[in-house]
Each structure stands twice: as structure tokens, then as C-alpha cells.
NUPA-80676 format. One record per residue (C-alpha): x, y, z; residue in three letters. Coordinates in steps of 0.1 Angstrom, whole numbers, padded with zeros to 4 digits, always signed. Layout:
REM NUPA-80676
XYZALA/...
This chain:
REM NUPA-80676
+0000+0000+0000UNK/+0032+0024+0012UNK/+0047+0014-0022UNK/+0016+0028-0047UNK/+0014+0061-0026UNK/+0052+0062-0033UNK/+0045+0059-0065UNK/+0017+0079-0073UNK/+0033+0107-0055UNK/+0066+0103-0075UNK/+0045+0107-0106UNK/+0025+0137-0098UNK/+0058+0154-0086UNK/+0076+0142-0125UNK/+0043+0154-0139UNK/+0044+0187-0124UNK/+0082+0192-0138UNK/+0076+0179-0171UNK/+0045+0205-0174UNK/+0064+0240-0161UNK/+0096+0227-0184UNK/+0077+0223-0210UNK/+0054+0259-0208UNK/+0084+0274-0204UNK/+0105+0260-0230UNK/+0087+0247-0258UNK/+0049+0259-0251UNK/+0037+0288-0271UNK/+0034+0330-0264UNK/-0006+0323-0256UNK/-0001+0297-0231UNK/+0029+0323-0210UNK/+0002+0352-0215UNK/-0027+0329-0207UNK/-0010+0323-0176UNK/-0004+0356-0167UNK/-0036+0368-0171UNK/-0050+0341-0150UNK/-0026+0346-0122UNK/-0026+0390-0119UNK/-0070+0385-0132UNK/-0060+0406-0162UNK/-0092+0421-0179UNK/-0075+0442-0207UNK/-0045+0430-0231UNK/-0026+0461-0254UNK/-0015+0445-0282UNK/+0014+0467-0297UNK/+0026+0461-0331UNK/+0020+0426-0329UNK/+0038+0402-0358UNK/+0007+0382-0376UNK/+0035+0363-0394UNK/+0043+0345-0360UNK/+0022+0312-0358UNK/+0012+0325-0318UNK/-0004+0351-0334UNK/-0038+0335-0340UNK/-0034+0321-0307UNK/-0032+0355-0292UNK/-0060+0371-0309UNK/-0085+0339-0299UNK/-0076+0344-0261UNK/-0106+0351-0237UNK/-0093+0383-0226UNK/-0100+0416-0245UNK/-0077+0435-0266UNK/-0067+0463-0282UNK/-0044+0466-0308UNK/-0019+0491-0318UNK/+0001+0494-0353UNK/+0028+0520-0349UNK/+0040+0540-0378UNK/+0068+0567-0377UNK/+0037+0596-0377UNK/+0023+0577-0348UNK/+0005+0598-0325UNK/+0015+0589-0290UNK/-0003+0619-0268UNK/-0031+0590-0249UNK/-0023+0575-0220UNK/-0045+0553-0196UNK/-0064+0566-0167UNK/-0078+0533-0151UNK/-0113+0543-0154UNK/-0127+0513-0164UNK/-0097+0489-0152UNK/-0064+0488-0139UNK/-0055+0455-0143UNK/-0038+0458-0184UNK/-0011+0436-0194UNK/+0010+0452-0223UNK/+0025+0428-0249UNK/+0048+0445-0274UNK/+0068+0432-0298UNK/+0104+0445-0308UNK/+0111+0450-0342UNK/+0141+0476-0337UNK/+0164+0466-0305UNK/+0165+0478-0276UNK/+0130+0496-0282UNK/+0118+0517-0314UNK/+0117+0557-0305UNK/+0077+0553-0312UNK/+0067+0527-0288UNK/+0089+0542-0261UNK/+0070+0570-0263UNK/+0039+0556-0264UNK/+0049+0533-0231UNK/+0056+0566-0216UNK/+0027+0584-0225UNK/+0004+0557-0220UNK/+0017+0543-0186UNK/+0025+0580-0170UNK/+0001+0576-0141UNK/-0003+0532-0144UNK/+0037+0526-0149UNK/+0035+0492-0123UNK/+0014+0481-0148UNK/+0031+0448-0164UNK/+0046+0445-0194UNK/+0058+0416-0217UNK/+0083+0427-0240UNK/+0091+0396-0269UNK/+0120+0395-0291UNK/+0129+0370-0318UNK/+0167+0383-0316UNK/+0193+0374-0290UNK/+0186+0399-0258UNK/+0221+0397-0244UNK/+0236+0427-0261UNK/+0208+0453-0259UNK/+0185+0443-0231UNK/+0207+0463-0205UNK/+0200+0493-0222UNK/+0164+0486-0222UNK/+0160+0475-0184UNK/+0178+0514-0178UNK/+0152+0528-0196UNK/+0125+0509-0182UNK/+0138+0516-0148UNK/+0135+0553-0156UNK/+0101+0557-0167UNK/+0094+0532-0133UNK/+0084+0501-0152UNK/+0098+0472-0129UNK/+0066+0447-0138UNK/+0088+0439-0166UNK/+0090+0406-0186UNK/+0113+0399-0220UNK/+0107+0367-0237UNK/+0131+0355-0260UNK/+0114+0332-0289UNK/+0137+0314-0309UNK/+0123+0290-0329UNK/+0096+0268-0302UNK/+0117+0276-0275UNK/+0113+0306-0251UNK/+0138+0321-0226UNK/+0127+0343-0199UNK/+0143+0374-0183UNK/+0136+0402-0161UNK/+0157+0425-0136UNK/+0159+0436-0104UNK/+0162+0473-0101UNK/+0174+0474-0065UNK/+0200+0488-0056UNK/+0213+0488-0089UNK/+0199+0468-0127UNK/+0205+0431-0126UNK/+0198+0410-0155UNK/+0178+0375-0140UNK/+0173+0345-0162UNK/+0135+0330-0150UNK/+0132+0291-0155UNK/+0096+0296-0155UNK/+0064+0319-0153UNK/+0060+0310-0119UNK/+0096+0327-0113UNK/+0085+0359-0120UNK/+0049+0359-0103UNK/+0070+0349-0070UNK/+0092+0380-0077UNK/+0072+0405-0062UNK/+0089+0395-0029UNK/+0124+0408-0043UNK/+0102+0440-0055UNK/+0094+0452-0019UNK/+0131+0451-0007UNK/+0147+0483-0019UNK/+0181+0467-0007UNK/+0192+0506+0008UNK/+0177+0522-0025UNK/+0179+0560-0014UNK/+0150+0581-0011UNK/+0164+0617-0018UNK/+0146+0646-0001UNK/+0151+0684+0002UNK/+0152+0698+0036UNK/+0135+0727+0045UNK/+0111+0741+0073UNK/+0078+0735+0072UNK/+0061+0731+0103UNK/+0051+0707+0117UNK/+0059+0684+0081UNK/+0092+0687+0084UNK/+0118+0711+0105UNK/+0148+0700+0117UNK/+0165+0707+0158UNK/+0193+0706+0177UNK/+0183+0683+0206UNK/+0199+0682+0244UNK/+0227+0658+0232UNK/+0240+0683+0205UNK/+0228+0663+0179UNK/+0208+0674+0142UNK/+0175+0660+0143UNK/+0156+0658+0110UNK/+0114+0655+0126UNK/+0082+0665+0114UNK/+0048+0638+0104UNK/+0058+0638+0070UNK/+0095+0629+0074UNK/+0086+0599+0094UNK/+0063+0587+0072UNK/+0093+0582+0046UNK/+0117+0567+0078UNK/+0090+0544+0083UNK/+0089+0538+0049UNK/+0122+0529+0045UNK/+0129+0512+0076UNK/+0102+0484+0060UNK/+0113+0481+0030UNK/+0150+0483+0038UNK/+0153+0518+0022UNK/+0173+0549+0035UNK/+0163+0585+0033UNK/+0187+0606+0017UNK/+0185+0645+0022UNK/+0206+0663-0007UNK/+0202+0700+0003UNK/+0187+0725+0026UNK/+0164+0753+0011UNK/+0149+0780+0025UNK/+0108+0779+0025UNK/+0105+0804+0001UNK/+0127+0784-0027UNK/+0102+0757-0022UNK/+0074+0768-0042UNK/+0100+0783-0070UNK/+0121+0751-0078UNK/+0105+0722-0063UNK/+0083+0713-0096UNK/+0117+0715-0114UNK/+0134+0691-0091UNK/+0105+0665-0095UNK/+0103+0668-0131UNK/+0143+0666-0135UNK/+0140+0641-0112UNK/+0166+0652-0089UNK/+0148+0643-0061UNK/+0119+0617-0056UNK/+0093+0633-0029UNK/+0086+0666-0016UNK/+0069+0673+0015UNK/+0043+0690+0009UNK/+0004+0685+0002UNK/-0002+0681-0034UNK/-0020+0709-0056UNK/-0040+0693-0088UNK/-0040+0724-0108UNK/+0001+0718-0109UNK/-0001+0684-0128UNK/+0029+0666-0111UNK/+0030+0629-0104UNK/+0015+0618-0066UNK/+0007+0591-0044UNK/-0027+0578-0041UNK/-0046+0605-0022UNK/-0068+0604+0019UNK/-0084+0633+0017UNK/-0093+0665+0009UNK/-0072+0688+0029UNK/-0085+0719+0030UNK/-0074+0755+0034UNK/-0083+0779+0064UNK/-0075+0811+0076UNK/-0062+0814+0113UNK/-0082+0846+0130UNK/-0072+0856+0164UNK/-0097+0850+0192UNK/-0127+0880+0197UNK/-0116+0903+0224UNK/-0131+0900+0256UNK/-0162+0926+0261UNK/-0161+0955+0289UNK/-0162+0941+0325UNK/-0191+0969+0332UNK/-0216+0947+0304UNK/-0217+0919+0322UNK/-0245+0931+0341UNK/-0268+0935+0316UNK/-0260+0901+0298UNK/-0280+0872+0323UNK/-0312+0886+0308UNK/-0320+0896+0272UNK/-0341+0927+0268UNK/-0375+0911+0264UNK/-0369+0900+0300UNK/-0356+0930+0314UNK/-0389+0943+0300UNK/-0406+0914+0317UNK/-0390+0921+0350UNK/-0400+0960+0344UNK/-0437+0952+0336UNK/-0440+0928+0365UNK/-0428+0959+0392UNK/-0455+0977+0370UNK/-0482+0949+0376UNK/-0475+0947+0409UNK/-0476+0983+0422UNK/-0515+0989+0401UNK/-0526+0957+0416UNK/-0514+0965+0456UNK/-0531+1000+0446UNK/-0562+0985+0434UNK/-0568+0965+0463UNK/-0560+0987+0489UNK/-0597+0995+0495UNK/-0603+1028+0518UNK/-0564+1036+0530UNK/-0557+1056+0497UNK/-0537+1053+0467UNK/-0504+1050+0484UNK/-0485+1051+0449UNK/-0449+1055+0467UNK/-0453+1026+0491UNK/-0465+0999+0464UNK/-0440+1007+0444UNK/-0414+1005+0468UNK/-0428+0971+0479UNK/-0432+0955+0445UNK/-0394+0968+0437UNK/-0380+0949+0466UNK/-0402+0920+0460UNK/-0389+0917+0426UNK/-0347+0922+0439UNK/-0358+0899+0467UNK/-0345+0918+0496UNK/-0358+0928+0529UNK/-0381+0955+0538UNK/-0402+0965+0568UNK/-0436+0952+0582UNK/-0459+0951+0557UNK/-0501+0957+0566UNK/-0520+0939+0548UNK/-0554+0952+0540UNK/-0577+0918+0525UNK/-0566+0886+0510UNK/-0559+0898+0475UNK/-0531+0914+0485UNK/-0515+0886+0505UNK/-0518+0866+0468UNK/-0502+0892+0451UNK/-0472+0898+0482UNK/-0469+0859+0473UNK/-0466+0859+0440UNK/-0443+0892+0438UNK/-0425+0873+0465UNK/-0421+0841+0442UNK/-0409+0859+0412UNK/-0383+0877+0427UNK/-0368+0848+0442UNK/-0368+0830+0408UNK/-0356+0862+0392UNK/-0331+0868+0413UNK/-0318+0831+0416UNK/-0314+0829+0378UNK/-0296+0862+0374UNK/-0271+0854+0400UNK/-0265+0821+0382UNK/-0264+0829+0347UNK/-0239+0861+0361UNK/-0216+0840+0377UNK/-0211+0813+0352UNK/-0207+0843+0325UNK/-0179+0857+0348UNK/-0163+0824+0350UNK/-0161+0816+0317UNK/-0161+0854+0305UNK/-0178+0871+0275UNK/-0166+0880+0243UNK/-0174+0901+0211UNK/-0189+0879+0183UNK/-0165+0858+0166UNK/-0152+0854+0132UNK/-0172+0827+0119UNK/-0176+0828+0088UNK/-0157+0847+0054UNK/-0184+0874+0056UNK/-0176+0879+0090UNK/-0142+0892+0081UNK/-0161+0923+0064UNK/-0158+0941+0100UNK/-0122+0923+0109UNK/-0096+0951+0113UNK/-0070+0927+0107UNK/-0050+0920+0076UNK/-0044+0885+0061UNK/-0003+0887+0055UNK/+0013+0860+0031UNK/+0039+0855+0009UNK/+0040+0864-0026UNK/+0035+0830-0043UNK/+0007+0825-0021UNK/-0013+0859-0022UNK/-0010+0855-0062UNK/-0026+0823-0058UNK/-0054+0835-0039UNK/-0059+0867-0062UNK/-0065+0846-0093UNK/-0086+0820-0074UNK/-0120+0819-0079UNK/-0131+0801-0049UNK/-0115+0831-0029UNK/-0141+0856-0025UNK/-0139+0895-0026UNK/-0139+0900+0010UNK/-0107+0881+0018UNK/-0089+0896-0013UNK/-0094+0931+0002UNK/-0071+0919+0033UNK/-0045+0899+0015UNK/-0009+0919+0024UNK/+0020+0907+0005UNK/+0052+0903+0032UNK/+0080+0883+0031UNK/+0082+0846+0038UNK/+0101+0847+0066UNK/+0081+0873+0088UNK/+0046+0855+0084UNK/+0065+0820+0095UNK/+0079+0839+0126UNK/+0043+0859+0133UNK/+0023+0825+0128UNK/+0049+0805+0150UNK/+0041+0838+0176UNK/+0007+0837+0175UNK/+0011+0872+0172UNK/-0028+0885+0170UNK/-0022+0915+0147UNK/-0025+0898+0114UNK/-0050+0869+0099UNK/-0032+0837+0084UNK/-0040+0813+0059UNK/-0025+0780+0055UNK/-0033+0738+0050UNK/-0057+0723+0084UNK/-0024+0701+0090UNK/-0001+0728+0096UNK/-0027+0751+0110UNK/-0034+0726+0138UNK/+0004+0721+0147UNK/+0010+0758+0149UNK/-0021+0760+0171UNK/-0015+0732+0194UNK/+0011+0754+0216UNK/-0019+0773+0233UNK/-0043+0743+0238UNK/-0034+0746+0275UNK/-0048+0778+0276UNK/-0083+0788+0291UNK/-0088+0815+0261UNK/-0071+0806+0233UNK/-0050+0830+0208UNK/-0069+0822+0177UNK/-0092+0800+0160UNK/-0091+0782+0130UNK/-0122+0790+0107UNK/-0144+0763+0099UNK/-0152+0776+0060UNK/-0121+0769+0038UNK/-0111+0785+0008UNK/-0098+0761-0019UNK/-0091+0725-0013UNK/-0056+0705-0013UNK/-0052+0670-0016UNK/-0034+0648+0011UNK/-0012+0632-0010UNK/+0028+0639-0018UNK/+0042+0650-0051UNK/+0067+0624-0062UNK/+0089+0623-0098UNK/+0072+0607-0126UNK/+0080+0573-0125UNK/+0090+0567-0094UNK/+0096+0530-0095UNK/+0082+0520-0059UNK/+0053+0544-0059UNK/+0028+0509-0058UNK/+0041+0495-0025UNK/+0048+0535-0015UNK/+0008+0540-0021UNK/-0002+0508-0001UNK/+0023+0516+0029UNK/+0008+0552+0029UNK/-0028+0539+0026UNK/-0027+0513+0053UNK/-0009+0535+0079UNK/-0036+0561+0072UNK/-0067+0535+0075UNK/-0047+0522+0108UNK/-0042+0558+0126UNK/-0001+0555+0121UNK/-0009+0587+0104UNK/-0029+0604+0127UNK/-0006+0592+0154UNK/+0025+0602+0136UNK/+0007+0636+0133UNK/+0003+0643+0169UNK/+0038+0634+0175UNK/+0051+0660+0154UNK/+0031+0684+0178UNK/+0050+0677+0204UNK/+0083+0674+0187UNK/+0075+0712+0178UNK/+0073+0719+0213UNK/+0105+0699+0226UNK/+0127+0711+0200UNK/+0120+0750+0218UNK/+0107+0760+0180UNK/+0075+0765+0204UNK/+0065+0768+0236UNK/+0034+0757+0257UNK/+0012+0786+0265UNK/-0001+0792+0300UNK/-0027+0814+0315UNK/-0028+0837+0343UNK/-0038+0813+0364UNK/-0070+0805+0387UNK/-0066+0830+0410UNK/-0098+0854+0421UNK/-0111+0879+0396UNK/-0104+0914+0412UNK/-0136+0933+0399UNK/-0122+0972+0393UNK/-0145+1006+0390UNK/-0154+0996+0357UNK/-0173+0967+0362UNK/-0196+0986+0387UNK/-0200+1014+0359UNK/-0238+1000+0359UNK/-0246+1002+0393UNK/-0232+1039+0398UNK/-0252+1048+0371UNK/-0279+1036+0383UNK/-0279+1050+0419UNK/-0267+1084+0401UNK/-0301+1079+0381UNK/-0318+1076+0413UNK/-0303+1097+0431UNK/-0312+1124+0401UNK/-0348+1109+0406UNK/-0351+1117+0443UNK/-0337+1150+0439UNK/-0364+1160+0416UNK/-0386+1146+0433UNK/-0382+1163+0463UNK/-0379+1193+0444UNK/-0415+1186+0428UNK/-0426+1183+0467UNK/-0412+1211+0472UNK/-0426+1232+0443UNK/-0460+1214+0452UNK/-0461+1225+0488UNK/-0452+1257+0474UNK/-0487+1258+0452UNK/-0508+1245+0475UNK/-0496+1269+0503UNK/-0502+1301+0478UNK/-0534+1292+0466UNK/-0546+1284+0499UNK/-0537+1315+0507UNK/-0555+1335+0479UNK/-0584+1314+0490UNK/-0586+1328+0520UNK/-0581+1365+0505UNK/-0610+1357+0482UNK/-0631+1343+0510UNK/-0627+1376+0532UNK/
């Protein structure tokens, strides 16, 4: 029994041999194509200048998968490329007629591929590769196609190649297809492939530091997300120069598209139309306005109750007074004295014996009574918590809001031309754009100096703000309504030969919170390095209340003090009256 499950497993392992050997060497170009459409679930095949003299040919054209075909000529036009639309998943099969590649169909690849270049591609050859393939692996490499197969047909047999761009081009012989669907491993090890950056200061994406031990420190959310990077894929990060922020925006979209460096640090900007990693979000643009100033100590008085209610509290010492008047029944009018006892019933504080004429007015004393406590209780409360937290003028909410800011919105140059032919931007934040230089709106932003409005990307704007989140009243606040939109996603050279594994790193360390995480970090990097400092109030000690917040109160006693005066001087003028015409009275009587 051992023996025929020896045997039958001897045979299936010969079989298995016998079958890759013989797809490799002697099978035809469908079969190898076939194979790799099966195994990457290819639903497009580009067919370029394919040789209908070849006895694969027919082969080709009866495969399952669709295809288009493309016949170059020397007036070729080559300005398409694809967008991935309807699929991504396109194998391109070209055939050389002109070694190492015809001047037309490397300009097509280029074209085509610029924003799909990890796309694969099977290059086939009826001449001997040995001599020229070299050259085309370099120029592969350079345009970032590293998906790259060359199949050498000579006669029924077919020899397989490919490279290995890391850290430098090496030519590999495959024995089989399966060798190069397995060499996606080799693919995500850059083997110390350098990275090359540009240093600059851009808080908190990058910035560099001396630290305590004397030692350079390269930090910022964005520079770790490259270390990281590299420290996975076995990758360093090489900085070739230091530039000042405002030589960014001049000659970084040179650098990328001369590729002398391979990522910039910065959001990227569609309206540029430079090469990127797969993008978030949508990170927007907002416009840092300091914090409303606090209202005059002397207002909080009149603040626990709106107007209606101070009306309400007015009409109620009103109500009370007619009603205590109307039910005083034979003892007079008494005007003065109901008043008097509805206007302390109402502030809730003592006053003398009362008499009570009937029952009536022992409902009304009760109710008055009632009120005032409730009054009373709630403006006491609603006064205290205002003087706690305190009370400010209205905020900057929206853009139309900044109609009445006295502030102007300083940038740099590059920036405030931006804005000016932007249409999203509207009139009213034009009218406070001030051009300054670079430098002083970094070093008034980093300040939180509260004389000027600033604009800048939610990331940044939220770094710069998180030195004063200790603070009970903050500096400034970031406004909800953005001006244009940025996407969070970094500009890289065009064909940038790791950008697929560089967009699934950055996509699964944003869908895990890496990002978010690395983000905060930078926050407090800011603050460690000393580019920042932690804001603190004043403190939690008593509120000393000076003259001006009881500018009310003598107002209102010089009020009534004016009030008495002319009333007594009615009295007096009244006594005065009734004492002459009494007397001509009498004259008259006599």
C-alpha cells in the first residue's frame, strides 16, 4: 500500500516538472500570456505592433481576454495615455522590431503608462537579448516600469528574463512563469535604494532641531512617514540640500520633473499636474483669525437677561404696584409705598412690616415674593457662570464675517497670487490679503502674534495651534469655512519606481491611525525642540472686579439719586402751590 502512494506521488511530482519545463521551453506565447492573465486576473491585453507572421499570433487574438491593438507608424500619435477608469489590471505585450526599443513605442509606453507605470509589461523579441536588453532594463527603470518581462522566442523555445532594479539593474534568467509571479517578494526590498529629499522648514511636516545631546535631528509627520517607509522596505532617506521655504514653491516642480529628487513634503495641488501618491483626503485650506476680544467688565451686568426680559422684569414691578393700589380699598392710593414694595419684592431683599389690608393682596405679596426669588436666583447664576467663563465680542465665523475684521491677512508672494486669481477666494478676503515676506509670516504664525490673519493647509494650522491648547482663552481659531481645497497626497517624480508599495504603505498607515498618530507626535516634537512653547494662562486665581465693572450700578444710583432730587424738588414746588393758593383762597373768602 506504502509502495503505490510512493508511487503515485513520485509521478504527480515528474508530472508537475515535465509540465512548467515544458510551458516554459517549448509551449507557445498564448499559453505564458494565458498564464499571466490568469494569475494578476487581467481584464485588458494592449497588443502593440503585434507580428501576424508569427504562428502564436492566431493564438493570441483567440484568447478570452480583451484586446486592443496598436500598429505604430513613424507619424504615430502617442499623446493618450490610460487613466484606469474602467480597469487597472492591463497587461501590455509589445513586440520588438528595432532593438532595444523603437523611439515610437517608447514614447507611447511613456505616454500611455504615466500615471499606471507598475502596470506589467511583456516585452518579446525574436533576436538574442544579451547585447541590448541592458539598455532597455535602464530605460525601463527610468520611466518606473519594474513589472517587466522579455521573452526571447527562438524558434519553439522561449527564454525568460527580467531585472531587479534594487540597488542597482541586474539582469535575471526565470526558469519559468511561476519565477517571475514569485518576484514580487524581491520587488518590496529596496536593498538601501535612497530616497532623496530636500530639507526645509515646514512646520510641523518637516523642520529639523538641535536636541539636548547636541545632535541634528531631522522630525516633522511627514519625514517619518518616509523613515517608516524605509525602515520596512529596507530603504534609507537621503537628504541632498537645505532650502529656504520660500525656494520651495519656485524650484520644487523643477526638481521633481528633472528628477533630482523623488518626494517633496508637501500636500499636493492638482492644478500643478505633477505625479503623486494615491490620495486620503481632501485637505483643506483655512484662515487662522485671532480669538474675539473680551467685552467690557461693566456689560456683564446686563448680559443674564436679554431685553424682552428685562422688559418682563419691568412690567411685572409695573403689575405689581397697580394691583397693591387697586386693592387697597379705603387707606388711599399710596402710589410711593407699592412701588417701593413691588421693587423689593422683585430684587428679593428685605423691607419693613408690611399691613395687609384683604386677601388679595396677600396673593399678590406671594406671587411678587415668588418671582423675585426666581428672578433673582437665575440672574445670579447665569452672572456668575458668564464671569467664570467670560464674555466675548462675536467671533469670526464665517468669510463674511471678516467684512468688519480690522485685521489683515499677511502672506507670501506666491501665495497671495494664488489667492488673487482663485476663484473660490471671495472679494472679501482679497481686500485683506498683504504681501510680506516669507520669513516674517513664519515667525508671526509660530508667535501667534494676534495683529494679522493667516491662511494656511488644516495640518499645519493645527500644529502651529497646538502650543496654546493649554490655555483657558485661546489666541486664535481656525475657521471652519475653507477657501480652496488640497489633496493629502505627496508629489513624487514621474515614474517613481516604488510608488505601488509606496501607495499601499501610505494607505494602510492612514486606514490604521499611524498617520494620525505620527501627526500628533510631530506636535509635540515642535514643542520639545524649543521652535515652540506651551502657553499658559494667568492662572485660577480670584477675579479682582475694578471701577469699571460697577460702571452700571453707579449709574444707576446716580439715576436715582437724580430721581429723588427732583422729586423732592416737585414736593417742594408742590407745597409751594398748595400753600399760595390756599392762601389766595382765604383772600378771596374775606
Amino acid at each position: 500500500m506504502h509502495s503505490i502512494l510512493r508511487f503515485f506521488l513520485l509521478l504527480q511530482y515528474f508530472g508537475r516538472h515535465a509540465i512548467n519545463s515544458e510551458q516554459t521551453k517549448s509551449s507557445g506565447l498564448s499559453q505564458v500570456l494565458t498564464q499571466l492573465n490568469t494569475a494578476y486576473n487581467i481584464n485588458l491585453n494592449i497588443l502593440i505592433n503585434l507580428d501576424y507572421n508569427s504562428p502564436d499570433a492566431l493564438e493570441i487574438l483567440q484568447m478570452d481576454t480583451p484586446k486592443i491593438q496598436l500598429e505604430l507608424s513613424a507619424n504615430f500619435s502617442t499623446n493618450f495615455s490610460l487613466l484606469g477608469r474602467f480597469t487597472e489590471k492591463t497587461l501590455t505585450v509589445v513586440y520588438i522590431r528595432t532593438t532595444p526599443l523603437d523611439a515610437t513605442v517608447a514614447n507611447l509606453l511613456s505616454s500611455m503608462l504615466t500615471e499606471l507605470h507598475a502596470l506589467h509589461i511583456v516585452f518579446i523579441t525574436a533576436s538574442q537579448p544579451s547585447a541590448w536588453q541592458q539598455d532597455l532594463y535602464a530605460y525601463c527603470f527610468r520611466e518606473g516600469f519594474i513589472n517587466v518581462l522579455l521573452i526571447h522566442k527562438l524558434n519553439q523555445t522561449l527564454s525568460l528574463y527580467s531585472y531587479n532594479p534594487y540597488p542597482e539593474i541586474r539582469i535575471t534568467k526565470l526558469g519559468q512563469v511561476g519565477d517571475y509571479l514569485n518576484r514580487w517578494h524581491q520587488l518590496r526590498d529596496l536593498q538601501q535604494y535612497p530616497i532623496r529629499i530636500i530639507s526645509f522648514e515646514s512646520i510641523p511636516r518637516t523642520f529639523r532641531y538641535v536636541n539636548r545631546r547636541g545632535q541634528l535631528v531631522q522630525s516633522g509627520y511627514m519625514h517619518h512617514v518616509f523613515l517608516e517607509f524605509a525602515r520596512r522596505h529596507n530603504g534609507t532617506v537621503m537628504i541632498l540640500k537645505e532650502l529656504k521655504f520660500s525656494e520651495i514653491y519656485e524650484n520644487y516642480l523643477v526638481y521633481l520633473k528633472n528628477k533630482t529628487i523623488d518626494v517633496i513634503y508637501k500636500p499636493m495641488e492638482s492644478e500643478l499636474g505633477t505625479s503623486g501618491t494615491t490620495s486620503l483626503y481632501l485637505l483643506k485650506m483655512h484662515i487662522m483669525v485671532p480669538h474675539a476680544r473680551p467685552i467690557a467688565s461693566y456689560i456683564y451686568l446686563t448680559r443674564p437677561f436679554t431685553w424682552t426680559v428685562w422688559l418682563a422684569v419691568i412690567g411685572s414691578i409695573g403689575y405689581g404696584m397697580l394691583m397693591l393700589c387697586r386693592t387697597n380699598g379705603n387707606r388711599g392710593p399710596e402710589i410711593g409705598r407699592h412701588f417701593l414694595h413691588s421693587w423689593c419684592h422683585i430684587l428679593y431683599v428685605a423691607q419693613p412690616m408690611i399691613n395687609i389690608a384683604n386677601w388679595q393682596q396677600y396673593a399678590i405679596h406671594f406671587i411678587l415674593i415668588s418671582s423675585g426669588l426666581i428672578l433673582t436666583t437665575s440672574y445670579l447664576a447665569q452672572l456668575s457662570s458668564m464671569l467664570t467663563a467670560g464674555l466675548f465680542e462675536p467671533q469670526y465665523n464665517t468669510l463674511e464675517d471678516l467684512a468688519r475684521a480690522p485685521y489683515k491677512l499677511i502672506m507670501s508672494e506666491y501665495f497671495a497670487n494664488y489667492l488673487m486669481h482663485s476663484d473660490s477666494v471671495p472679494p472679501v478676503v482679497r481686500n485683506h490679503i498683504q504681501t510680506v515676506p516669507s520669513s516674517v509670516v513664519e515667525n508671526a504664525r509660530l508667535s501667534l502674534n494676534t495683529s494679522f490673519m493667516y491662511i494656511g493647509y488644516s495640518d499645519r494650522i493645527r500644529g502651529i495651534l497646538y502650543q496654546q491648547h493649554l490655555l483657558k482663552v485661546p489666541r486664535f481659531k481656525m475657521m471652519t469655512q475653507s477657501l480652496c481645497d488640497g489633496l493629502m497626497s505627496f508629489p513624487v517624480a514621474p515614474g517613481l519606481p516604488y510608488l505601488n508599495i509606496l501607495n499601499i504603505y501610505i494607505r494602510r498607515i492612514f486606514e490604521s491611525g499611524i498617520l494620525k498618530k505620527m501627526r500628533s507626535d510631530s506636535w509635540r516634537d515642535v514643542v520639545k525642540s524649543g521652535i515652540t512653547k506651551l502657553m499658559r494662562g494667568d492662572g485660577v486665581e480670584e477675579k479682582h472686579y475694578d471701577l469699571e465693572f460697577y460702571f452700571y450700578v453707579f449709574a444707576l444710583w446716580a439715576i436715582g439719586l437724580g430721581l429723588s432730587v427732583l422729586c423732592f424738588i416737585l414736593e417742594l414746588l408742590r407745597k409751594r402751590m398748595t400753600l399760595q393758593n390756599s392762601q389766595t383762597n382765604e383772600g378771596h373768602f374775606n
